[in-house]
N, CA, C and O atoms as a Maestro MAE file, in Angstrom:
{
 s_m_m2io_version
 :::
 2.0.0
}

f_m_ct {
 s_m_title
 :::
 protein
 m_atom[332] {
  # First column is atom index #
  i_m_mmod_type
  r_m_x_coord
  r_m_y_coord
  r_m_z_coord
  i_m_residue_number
  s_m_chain_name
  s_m_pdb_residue_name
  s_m_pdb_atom_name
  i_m_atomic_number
  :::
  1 25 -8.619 -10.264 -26.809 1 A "UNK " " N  " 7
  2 3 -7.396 -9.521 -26.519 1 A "UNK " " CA " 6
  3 2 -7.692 -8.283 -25.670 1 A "UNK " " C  " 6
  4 15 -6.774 -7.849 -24.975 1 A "UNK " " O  " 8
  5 25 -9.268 -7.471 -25.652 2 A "UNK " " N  " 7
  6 3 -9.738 -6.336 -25.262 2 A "UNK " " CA " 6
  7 2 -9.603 -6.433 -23.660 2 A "UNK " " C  " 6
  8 15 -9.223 -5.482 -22.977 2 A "UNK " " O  " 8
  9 25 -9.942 -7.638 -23.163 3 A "UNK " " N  " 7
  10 3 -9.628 -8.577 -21.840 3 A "UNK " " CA " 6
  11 2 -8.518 -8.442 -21.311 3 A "UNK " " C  " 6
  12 15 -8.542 -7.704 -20.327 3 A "UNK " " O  " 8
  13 25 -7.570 -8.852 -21.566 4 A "UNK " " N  " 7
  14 3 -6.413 -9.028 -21.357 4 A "UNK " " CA " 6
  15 2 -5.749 -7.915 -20.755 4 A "UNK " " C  " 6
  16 15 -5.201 -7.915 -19.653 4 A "UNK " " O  " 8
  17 25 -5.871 -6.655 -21.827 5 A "UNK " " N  " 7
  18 3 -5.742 -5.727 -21.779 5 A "UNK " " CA " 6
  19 2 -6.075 -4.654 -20.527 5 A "UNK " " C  " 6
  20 15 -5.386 -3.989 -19.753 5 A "UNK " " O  " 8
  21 25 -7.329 -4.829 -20.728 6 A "UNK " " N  " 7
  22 3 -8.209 -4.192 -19.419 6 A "UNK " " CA " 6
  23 2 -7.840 -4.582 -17.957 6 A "UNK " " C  " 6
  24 15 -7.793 -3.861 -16.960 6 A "UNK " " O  " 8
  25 25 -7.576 -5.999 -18.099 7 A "UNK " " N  " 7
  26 3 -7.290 -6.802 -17.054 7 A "UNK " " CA " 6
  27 2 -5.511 -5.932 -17.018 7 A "UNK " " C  " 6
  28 15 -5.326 -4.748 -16.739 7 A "UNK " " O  " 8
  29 25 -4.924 -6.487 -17.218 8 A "UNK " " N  " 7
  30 3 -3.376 -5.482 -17.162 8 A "UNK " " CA " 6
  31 2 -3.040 -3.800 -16.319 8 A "UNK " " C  " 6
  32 15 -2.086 -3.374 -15.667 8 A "UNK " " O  " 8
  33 25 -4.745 -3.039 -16.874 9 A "UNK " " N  " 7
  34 3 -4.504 -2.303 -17.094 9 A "UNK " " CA " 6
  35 2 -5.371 -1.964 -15.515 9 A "UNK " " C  " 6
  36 15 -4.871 -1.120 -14.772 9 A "UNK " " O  " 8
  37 25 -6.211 -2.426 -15.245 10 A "UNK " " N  " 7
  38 3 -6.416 -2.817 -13.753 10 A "UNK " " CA " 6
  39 2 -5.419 -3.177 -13.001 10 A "UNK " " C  " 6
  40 15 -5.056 -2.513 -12.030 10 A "UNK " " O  " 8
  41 25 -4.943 -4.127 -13.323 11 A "UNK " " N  " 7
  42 3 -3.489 -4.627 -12.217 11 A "UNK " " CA " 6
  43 2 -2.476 -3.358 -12.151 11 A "UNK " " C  " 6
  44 15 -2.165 -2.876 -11.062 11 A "UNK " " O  " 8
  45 25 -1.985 -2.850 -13.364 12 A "UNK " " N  " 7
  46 3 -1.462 -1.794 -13.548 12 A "UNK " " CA " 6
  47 2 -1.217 -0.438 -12.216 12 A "UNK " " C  " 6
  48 15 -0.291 0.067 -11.582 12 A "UNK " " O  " 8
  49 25 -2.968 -0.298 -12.371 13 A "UNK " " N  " 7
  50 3 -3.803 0.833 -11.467 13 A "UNK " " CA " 6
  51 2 -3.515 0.604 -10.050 13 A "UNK " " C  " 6
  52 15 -3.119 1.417 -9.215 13 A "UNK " " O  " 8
  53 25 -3.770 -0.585 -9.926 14 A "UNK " " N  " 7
  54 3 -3.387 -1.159 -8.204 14 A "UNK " " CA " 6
  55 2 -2.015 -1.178 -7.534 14 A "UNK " " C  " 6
  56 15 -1.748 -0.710 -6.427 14 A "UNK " " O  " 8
  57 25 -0.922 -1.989 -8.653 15 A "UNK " " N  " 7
  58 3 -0.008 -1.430 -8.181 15 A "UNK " " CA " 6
  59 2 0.460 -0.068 -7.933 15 A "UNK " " C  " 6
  60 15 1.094 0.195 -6.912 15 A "UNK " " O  " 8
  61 25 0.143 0.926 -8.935 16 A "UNK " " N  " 7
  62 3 0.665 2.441 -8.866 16 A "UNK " " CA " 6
  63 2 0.559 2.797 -7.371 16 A "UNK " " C  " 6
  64 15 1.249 3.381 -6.536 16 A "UNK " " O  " 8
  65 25 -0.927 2.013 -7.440 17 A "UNK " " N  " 7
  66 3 -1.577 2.824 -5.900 17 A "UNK " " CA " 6
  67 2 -0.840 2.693 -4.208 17 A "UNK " " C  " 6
  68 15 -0.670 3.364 -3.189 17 A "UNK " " O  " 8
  69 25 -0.482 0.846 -4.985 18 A "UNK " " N  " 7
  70 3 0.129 0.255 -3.579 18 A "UNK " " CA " 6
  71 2 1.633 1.253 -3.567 18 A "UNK " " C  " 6
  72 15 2.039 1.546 -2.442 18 A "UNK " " O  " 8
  73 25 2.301 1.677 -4.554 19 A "UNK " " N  " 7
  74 3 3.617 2.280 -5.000 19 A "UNK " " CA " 6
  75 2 3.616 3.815 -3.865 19 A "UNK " " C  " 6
  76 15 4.149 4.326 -2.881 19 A "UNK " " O  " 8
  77 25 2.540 3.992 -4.956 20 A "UNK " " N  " 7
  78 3 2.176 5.722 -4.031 20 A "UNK " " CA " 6
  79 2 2.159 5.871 -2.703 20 A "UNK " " C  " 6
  80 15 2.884 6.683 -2.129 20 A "UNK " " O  " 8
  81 25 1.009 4.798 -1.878 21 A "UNK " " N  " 7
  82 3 0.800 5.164 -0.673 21 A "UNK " " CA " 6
  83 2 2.569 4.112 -0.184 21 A "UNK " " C  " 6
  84 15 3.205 4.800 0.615 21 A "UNK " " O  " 8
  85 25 3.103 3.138 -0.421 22 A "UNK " " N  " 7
  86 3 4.093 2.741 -0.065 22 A "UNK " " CA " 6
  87 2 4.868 3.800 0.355 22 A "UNK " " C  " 6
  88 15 5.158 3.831 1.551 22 A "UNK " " O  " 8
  89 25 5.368 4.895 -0.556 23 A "UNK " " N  " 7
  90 3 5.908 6.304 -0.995 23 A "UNK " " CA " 6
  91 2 5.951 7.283 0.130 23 A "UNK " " C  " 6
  92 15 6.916 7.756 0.731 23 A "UNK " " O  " 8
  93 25 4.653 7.474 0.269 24 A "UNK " " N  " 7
  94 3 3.651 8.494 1.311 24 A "UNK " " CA " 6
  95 2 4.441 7.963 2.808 24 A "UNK " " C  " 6
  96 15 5.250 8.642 3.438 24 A "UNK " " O  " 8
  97 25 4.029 6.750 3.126 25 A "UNK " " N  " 7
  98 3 4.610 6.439 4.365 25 A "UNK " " CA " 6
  99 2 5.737 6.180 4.947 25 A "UNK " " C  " 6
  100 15 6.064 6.252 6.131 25 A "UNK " " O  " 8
  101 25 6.397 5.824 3.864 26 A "UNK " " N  " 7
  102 3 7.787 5.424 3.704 26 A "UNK " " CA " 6
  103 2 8.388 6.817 4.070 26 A "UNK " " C  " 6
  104 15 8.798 7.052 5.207 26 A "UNK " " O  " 8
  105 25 8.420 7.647 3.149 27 A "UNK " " N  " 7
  106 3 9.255 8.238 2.526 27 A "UNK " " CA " 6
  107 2 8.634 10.386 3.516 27 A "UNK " " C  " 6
  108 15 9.290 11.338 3.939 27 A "UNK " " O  " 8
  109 25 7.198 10.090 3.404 28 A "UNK " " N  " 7
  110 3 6.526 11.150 3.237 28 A "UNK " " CA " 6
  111 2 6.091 11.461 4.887 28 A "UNK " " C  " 6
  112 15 5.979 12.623 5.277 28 A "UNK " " O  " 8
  113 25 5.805 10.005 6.024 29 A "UNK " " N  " 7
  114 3 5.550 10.175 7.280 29 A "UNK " " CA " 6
  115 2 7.130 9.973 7.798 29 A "UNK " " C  " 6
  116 15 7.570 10.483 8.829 29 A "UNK " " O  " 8
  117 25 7.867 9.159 6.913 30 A "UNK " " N  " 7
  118 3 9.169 8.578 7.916 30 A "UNK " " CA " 6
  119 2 9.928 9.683 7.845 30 A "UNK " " C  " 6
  120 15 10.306 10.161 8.915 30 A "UNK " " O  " 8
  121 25 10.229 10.180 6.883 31 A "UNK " " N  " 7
  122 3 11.157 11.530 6.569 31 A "UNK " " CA " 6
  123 2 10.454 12.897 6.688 31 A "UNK " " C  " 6
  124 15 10.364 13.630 7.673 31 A "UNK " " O  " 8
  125 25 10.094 13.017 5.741 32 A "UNK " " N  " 7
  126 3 9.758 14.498 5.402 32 A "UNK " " CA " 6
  127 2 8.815 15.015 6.390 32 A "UNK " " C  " 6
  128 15 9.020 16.155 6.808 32 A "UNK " " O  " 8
  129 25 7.837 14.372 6.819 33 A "UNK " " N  " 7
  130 3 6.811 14.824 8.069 33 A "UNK " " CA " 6
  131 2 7.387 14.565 9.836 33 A "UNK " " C  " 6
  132 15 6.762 14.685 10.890 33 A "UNK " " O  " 8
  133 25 8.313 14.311 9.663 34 A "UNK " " N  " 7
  134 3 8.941 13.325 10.951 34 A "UNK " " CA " 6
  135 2 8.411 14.549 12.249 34 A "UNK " " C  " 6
  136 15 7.857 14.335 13.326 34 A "UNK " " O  " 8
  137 25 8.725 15.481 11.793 35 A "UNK " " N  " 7
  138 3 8.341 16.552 12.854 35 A "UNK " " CA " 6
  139 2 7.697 16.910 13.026 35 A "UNK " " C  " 6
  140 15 7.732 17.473 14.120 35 A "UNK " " O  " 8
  141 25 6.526 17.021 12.319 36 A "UNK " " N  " 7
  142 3 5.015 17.327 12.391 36 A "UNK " " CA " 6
  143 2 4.445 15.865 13.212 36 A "UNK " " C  " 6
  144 15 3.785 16.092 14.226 36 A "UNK " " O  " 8
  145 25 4.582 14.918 12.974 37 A "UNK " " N  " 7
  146 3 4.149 13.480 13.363 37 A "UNK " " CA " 6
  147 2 4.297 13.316 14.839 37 A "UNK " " C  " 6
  148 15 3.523 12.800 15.645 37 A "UNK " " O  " 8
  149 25 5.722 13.994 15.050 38 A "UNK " " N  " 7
  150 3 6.412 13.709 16.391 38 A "UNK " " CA " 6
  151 2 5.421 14.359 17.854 38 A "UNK " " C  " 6
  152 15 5.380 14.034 19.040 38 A "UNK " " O  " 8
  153 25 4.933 15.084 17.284 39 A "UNK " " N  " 7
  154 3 3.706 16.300 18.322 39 A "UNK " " CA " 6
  155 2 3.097 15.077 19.081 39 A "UNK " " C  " 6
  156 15 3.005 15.041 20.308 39 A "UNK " " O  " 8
  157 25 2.643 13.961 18.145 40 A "UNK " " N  " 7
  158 3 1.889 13.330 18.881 40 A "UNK " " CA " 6
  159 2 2.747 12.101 19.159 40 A "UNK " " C  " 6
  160 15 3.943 11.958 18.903 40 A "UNK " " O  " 8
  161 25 1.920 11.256 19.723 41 A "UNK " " N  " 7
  162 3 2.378 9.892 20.360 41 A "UNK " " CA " 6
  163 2 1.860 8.528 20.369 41 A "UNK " " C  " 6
  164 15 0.920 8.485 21.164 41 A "UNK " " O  " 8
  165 25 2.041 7.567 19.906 42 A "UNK " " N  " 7
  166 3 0.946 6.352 19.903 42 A "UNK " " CA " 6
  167 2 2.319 5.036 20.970 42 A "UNK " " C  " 6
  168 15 3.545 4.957 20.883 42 A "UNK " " O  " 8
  169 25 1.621 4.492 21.579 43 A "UNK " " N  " 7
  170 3 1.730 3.209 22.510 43 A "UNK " " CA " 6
  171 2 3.347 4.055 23.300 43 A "UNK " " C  " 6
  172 15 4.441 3.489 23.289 43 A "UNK " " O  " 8
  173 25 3.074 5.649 23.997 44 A "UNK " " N  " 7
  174 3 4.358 6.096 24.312 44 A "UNK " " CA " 6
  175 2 5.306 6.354 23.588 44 A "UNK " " C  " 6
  176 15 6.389 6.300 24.171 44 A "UNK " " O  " 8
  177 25 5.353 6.727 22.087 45 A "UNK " " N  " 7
  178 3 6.792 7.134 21.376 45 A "UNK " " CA " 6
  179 2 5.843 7.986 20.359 45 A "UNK " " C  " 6
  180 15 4.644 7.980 20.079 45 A "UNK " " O  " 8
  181 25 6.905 8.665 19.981 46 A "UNK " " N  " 7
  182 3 6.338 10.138 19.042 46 A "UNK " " CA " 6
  183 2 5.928 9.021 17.973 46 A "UNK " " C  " 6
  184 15 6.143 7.810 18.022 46 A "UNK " " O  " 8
  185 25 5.236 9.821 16.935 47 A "UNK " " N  " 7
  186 3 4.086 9.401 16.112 47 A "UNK " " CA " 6
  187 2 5.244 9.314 14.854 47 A "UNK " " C  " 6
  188 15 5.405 8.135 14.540 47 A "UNK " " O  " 8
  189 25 5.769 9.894 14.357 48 A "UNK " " N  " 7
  190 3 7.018 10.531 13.235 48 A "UNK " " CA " 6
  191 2 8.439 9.200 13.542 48 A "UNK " " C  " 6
  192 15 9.118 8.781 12.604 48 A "UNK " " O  " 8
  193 25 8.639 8.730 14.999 49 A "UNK " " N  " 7
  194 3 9.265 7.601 15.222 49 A "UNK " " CA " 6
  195 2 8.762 6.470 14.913 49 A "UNK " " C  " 6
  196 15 9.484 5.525 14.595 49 A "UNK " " O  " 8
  197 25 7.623 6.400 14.952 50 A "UNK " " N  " 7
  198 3 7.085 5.132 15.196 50 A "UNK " " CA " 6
  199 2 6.676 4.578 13.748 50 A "UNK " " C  " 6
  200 15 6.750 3.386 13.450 50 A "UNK " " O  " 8
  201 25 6.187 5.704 12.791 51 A "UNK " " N  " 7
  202 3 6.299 5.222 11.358 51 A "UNK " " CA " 6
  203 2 7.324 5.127 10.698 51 A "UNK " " C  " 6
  204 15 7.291 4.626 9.574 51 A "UNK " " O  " 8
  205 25 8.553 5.624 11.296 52 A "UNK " " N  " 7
  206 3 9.850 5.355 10.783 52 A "UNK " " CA " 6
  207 2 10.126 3.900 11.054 52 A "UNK " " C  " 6
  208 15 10.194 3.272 9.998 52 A "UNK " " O  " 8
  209 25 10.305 3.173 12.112 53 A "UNK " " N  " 7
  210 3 10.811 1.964 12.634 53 A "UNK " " CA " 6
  211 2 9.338 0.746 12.480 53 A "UNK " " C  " 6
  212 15 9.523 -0.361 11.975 53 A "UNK " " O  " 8
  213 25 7.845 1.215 13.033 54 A "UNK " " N  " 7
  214 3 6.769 0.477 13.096 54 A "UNK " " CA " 6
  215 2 5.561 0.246 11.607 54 A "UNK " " C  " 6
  216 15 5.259 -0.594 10.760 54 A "UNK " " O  " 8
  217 25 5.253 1.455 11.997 55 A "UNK " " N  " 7
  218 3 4.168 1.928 11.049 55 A "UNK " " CA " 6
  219 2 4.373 1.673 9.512 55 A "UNK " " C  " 6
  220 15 3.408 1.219 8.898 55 A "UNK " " O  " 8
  221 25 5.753 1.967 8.713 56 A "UNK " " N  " 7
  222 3 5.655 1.669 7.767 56 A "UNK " " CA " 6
  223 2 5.888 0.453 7.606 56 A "UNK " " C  " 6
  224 15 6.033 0.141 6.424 56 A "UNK " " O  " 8
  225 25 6.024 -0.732 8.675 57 A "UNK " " N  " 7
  226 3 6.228 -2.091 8.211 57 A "UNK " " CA " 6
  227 2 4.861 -2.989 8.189 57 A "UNK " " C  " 6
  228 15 4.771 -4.021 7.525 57 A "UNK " " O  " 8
  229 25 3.697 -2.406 9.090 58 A "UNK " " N  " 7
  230 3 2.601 -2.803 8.979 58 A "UNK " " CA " 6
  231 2 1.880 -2.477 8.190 58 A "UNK " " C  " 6
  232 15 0.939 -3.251 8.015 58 A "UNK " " O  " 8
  233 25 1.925 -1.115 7.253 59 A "UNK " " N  " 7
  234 3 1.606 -0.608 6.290 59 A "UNK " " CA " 6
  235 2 1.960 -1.162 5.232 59 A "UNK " " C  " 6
  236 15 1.100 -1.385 4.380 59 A "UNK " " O  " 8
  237 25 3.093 -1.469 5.044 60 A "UNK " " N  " 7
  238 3 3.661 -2.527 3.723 60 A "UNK " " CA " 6
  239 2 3.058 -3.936 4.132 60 A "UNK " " C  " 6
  240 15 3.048 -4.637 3.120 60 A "UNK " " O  " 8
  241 25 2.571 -4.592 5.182 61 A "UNK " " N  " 7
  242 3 2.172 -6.071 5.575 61 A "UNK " " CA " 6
  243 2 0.437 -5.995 5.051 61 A "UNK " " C  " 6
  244 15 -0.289 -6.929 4.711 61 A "UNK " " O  " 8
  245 25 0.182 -4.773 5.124 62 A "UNK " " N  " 7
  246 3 -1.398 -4.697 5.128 62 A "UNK " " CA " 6
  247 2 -1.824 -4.570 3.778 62 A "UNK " " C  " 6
  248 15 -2.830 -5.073 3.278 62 A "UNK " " O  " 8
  249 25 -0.556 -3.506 2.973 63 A "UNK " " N  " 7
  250 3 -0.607 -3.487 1.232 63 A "UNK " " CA " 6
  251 2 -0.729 -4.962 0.509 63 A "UNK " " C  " 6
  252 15 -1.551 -5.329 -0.331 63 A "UNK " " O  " 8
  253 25 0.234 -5.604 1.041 64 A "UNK " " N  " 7
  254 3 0.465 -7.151 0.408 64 A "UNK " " CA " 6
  255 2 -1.140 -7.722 0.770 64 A "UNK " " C  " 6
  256 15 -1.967 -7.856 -0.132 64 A "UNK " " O  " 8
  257 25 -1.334 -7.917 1.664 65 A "UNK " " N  " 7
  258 3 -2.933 -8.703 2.008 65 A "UNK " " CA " 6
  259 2 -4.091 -7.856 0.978 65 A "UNK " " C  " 6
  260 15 -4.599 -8.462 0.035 65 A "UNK " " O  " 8
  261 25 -4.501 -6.165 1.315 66 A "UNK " " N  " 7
  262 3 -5.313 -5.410 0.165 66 A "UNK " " CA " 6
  263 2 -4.753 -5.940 -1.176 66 A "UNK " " C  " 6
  264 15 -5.619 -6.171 -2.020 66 A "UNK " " O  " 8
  265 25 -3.530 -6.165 -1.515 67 A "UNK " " N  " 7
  266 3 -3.416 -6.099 -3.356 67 A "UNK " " CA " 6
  267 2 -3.499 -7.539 -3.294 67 A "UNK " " C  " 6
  268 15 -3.923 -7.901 -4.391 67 A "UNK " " O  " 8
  269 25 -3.257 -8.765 -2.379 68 A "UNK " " N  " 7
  270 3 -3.792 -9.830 -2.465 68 A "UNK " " CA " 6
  271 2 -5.697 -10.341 -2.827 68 A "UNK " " C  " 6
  272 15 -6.314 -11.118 -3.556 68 A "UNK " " O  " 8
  273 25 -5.937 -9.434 -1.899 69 A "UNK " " N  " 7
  274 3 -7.531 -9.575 -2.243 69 A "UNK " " CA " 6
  275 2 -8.122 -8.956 -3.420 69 A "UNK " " C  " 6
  276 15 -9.248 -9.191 -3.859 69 A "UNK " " O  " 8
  277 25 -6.941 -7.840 -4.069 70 A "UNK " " N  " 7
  278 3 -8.173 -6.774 -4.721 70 A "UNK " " CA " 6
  279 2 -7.624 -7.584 -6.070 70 A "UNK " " C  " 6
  280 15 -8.512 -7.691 -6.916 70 A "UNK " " O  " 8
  281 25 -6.129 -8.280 -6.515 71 A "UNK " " N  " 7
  282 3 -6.406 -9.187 -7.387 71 A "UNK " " CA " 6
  283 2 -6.877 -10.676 -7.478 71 A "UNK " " C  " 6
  284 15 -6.703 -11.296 -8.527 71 A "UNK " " O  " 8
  285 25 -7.583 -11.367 -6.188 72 A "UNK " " N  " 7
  286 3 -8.436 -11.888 -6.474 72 A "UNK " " CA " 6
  287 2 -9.773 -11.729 -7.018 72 A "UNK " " C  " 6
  288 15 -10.473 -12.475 -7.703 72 A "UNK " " O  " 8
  289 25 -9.910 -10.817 -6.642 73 A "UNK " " N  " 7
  290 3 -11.566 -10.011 -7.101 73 A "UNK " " CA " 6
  291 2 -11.238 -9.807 -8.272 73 A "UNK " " C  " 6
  292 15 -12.129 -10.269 -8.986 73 A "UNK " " O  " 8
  293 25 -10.418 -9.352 -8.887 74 A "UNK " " N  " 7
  294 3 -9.786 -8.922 -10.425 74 A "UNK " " CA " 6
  295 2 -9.763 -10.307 -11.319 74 A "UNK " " C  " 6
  296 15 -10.156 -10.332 -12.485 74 A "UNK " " O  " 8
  297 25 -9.168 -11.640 -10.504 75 A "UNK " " N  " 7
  298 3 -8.826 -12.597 -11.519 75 A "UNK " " CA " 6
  299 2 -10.320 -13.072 -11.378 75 A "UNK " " C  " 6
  300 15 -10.661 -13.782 -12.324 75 A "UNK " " O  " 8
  301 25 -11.042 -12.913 -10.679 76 A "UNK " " N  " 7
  302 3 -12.703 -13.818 -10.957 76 A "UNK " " CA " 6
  303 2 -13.213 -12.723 -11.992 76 A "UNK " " C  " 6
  304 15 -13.583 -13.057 -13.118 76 A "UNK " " O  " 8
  305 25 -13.216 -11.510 -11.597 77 A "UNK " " N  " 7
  306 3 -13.856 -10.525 -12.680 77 A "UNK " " CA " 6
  307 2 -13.848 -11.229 -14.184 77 A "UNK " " C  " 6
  308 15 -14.793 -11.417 -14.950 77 A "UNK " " O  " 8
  309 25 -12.392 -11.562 -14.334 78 A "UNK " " N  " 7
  310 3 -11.814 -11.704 -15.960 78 A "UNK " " CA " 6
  311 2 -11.606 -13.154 -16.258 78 A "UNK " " C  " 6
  312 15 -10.957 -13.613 -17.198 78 A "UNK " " O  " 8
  313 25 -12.253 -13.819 -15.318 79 A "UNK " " N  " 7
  314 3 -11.851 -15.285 -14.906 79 A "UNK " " CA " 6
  315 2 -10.982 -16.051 -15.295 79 A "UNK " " C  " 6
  316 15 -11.174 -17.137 -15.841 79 A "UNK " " O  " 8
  317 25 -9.615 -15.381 -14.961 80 A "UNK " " N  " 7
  318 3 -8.364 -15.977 -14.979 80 A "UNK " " CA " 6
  319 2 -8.038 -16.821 -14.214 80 A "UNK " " C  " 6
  320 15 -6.949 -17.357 -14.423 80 A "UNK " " O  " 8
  321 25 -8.757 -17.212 -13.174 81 A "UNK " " N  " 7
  322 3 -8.421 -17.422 -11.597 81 A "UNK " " CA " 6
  323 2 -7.819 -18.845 -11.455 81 A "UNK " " C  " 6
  324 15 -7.279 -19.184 -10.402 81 A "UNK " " O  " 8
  325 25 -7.909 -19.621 -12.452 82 A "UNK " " N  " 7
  326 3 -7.636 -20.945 -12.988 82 A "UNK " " CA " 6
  327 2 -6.513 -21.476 -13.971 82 A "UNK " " C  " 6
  328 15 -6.293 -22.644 -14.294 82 A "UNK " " O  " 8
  329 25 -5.757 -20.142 -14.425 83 A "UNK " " N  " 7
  330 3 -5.128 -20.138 -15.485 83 A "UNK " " CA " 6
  331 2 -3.508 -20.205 -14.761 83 A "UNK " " C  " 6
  332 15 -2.510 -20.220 -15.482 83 A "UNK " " O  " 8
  :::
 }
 m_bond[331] {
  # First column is bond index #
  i_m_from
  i_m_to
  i_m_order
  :::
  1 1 2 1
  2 2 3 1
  3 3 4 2
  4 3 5 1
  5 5 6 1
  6 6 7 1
  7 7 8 2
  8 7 9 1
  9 9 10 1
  10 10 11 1
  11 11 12 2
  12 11 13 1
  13 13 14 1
  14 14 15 1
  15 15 16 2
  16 15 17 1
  17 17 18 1
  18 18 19 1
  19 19 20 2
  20 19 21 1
  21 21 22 1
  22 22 23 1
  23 23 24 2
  24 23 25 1
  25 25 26 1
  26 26 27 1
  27 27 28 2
  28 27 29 1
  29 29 30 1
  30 30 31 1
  31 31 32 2
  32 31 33 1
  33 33 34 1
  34 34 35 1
  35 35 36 2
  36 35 37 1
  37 37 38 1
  38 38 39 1
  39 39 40 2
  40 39 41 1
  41 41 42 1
  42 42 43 1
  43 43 44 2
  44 43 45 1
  45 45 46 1
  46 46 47 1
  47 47 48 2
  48 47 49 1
  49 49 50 1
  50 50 51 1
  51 51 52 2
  52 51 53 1
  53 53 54 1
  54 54 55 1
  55 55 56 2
  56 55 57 1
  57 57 58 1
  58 58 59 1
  59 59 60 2
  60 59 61 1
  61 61 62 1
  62 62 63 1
  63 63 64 2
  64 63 65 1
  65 65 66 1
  66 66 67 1
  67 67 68 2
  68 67 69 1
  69 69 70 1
  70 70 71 1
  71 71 72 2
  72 71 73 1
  73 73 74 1
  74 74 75 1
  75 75 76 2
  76 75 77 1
  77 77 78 1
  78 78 79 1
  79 79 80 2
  80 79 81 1
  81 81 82 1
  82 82 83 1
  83 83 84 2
  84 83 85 1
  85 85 86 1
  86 86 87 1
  87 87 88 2
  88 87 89 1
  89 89 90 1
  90 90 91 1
  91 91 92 2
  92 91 93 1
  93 93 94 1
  94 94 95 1
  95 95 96 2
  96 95 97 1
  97 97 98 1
  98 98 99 1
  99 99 100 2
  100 99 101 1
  101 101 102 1
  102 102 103 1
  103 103 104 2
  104 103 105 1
  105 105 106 1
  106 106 107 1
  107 107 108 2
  108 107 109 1
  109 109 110 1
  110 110 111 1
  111 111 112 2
  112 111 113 1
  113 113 114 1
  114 114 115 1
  115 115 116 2
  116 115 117 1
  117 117 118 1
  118 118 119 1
  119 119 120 2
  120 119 121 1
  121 121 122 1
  122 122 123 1
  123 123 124 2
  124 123 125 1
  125 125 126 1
  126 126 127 1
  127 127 128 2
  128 127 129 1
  129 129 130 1
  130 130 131 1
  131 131 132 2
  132 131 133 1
  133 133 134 1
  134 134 135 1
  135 135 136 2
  136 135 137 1
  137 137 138 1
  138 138 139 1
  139 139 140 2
  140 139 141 1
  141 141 142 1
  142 142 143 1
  143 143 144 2
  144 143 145 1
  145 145 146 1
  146 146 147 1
  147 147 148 2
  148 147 149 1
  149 149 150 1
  150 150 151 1
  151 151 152 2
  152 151 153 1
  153 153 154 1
  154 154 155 1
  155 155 156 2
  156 155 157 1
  157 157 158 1
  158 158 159 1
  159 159 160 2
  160 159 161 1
  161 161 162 1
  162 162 163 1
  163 163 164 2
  164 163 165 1
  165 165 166 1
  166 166 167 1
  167 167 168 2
  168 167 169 1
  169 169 170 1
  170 170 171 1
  171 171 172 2
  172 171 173 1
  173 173 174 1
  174 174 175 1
  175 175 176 2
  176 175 177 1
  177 177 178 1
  178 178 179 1
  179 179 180 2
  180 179 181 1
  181 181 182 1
  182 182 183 1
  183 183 184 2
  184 183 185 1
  185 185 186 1
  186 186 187 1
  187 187 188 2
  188 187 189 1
  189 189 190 1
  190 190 191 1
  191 191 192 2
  192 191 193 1
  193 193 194 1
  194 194 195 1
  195 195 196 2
  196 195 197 1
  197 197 198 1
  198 198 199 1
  199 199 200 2
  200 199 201 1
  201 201 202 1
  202 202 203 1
  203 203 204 2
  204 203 205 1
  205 205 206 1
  206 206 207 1
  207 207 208 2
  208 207 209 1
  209 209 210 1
  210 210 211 1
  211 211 212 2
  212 211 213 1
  213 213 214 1
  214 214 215 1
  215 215 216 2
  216 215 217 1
  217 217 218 1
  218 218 219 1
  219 219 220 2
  220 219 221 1
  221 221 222 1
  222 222 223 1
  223 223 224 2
  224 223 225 1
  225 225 226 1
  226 226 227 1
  227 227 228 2
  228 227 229 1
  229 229 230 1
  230 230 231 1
  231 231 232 2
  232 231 233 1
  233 233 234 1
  234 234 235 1
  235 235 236 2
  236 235 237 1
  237 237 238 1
  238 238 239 1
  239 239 240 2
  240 239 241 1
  241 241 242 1
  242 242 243 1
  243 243 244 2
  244 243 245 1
  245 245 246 1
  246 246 247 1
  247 247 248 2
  248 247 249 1
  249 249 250 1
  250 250 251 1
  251 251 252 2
  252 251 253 1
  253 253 254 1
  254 254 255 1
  255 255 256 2
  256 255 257 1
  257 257 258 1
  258 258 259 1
  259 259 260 2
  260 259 261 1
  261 261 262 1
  262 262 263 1
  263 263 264 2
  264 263 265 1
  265 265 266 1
  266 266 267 1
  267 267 268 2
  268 267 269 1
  269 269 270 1
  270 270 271 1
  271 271 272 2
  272 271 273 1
  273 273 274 1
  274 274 275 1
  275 275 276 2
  276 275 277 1
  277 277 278 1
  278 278 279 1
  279 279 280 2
  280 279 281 1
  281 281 282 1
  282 282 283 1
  283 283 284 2
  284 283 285 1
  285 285 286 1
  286 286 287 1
  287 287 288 2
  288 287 289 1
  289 289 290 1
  290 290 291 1
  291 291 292 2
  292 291 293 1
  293 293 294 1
  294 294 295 1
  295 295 296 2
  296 295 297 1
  297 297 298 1
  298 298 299 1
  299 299 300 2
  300 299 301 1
  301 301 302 1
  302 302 303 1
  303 303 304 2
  304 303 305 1
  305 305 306 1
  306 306 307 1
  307 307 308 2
  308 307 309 1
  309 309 310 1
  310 310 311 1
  311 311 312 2
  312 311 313 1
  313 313 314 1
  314 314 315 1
  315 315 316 2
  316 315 317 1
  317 317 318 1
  318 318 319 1
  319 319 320 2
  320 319 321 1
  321 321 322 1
  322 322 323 1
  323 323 324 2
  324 323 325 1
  325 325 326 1
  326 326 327 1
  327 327 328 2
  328 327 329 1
  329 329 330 1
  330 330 331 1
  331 331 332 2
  :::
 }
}
């Protein structure tokens, strides 16, 4: 049951994390930093635009693939991987 647990409590940890930085970019580059971001520029458009409309959608595409891999590594750890 100590397994199980641990294992949960790992998955737990990962999501928070994917939550947080989701948060950060979403919420923290798209909004609240928009003007600080904007100074600069990536592929010609302010930096503060581009995570509003771009950045946070590749950021959420790249979370799904990291929490894809980091609970594979998790289900071999506890070798669920079969279950």
């Amino acid at each position: 049951m100590e397994g199980k647990t641990t294992y949960w409590q790992e998955n737990l940890r990962l999501i928070f994390i994917c939550l947080i930085i989701w948060f950060v970019v979403s919420y923290g580059f798209g909004l609240l930093l928009v003007e600080q971001l904007n100074e600069f520029r990536i592929g010609g458009y302010k930096l503060g635009f581009w995570f509003a409309q771009q950045g946070a959608i590749y950021t959420f595409v790249a979370l799904i693939f990291w929490y894809t891999k980091k609970m594979n590594e998790l289900d071999k750890k506890y070798d669920v991987e079969n279950t």
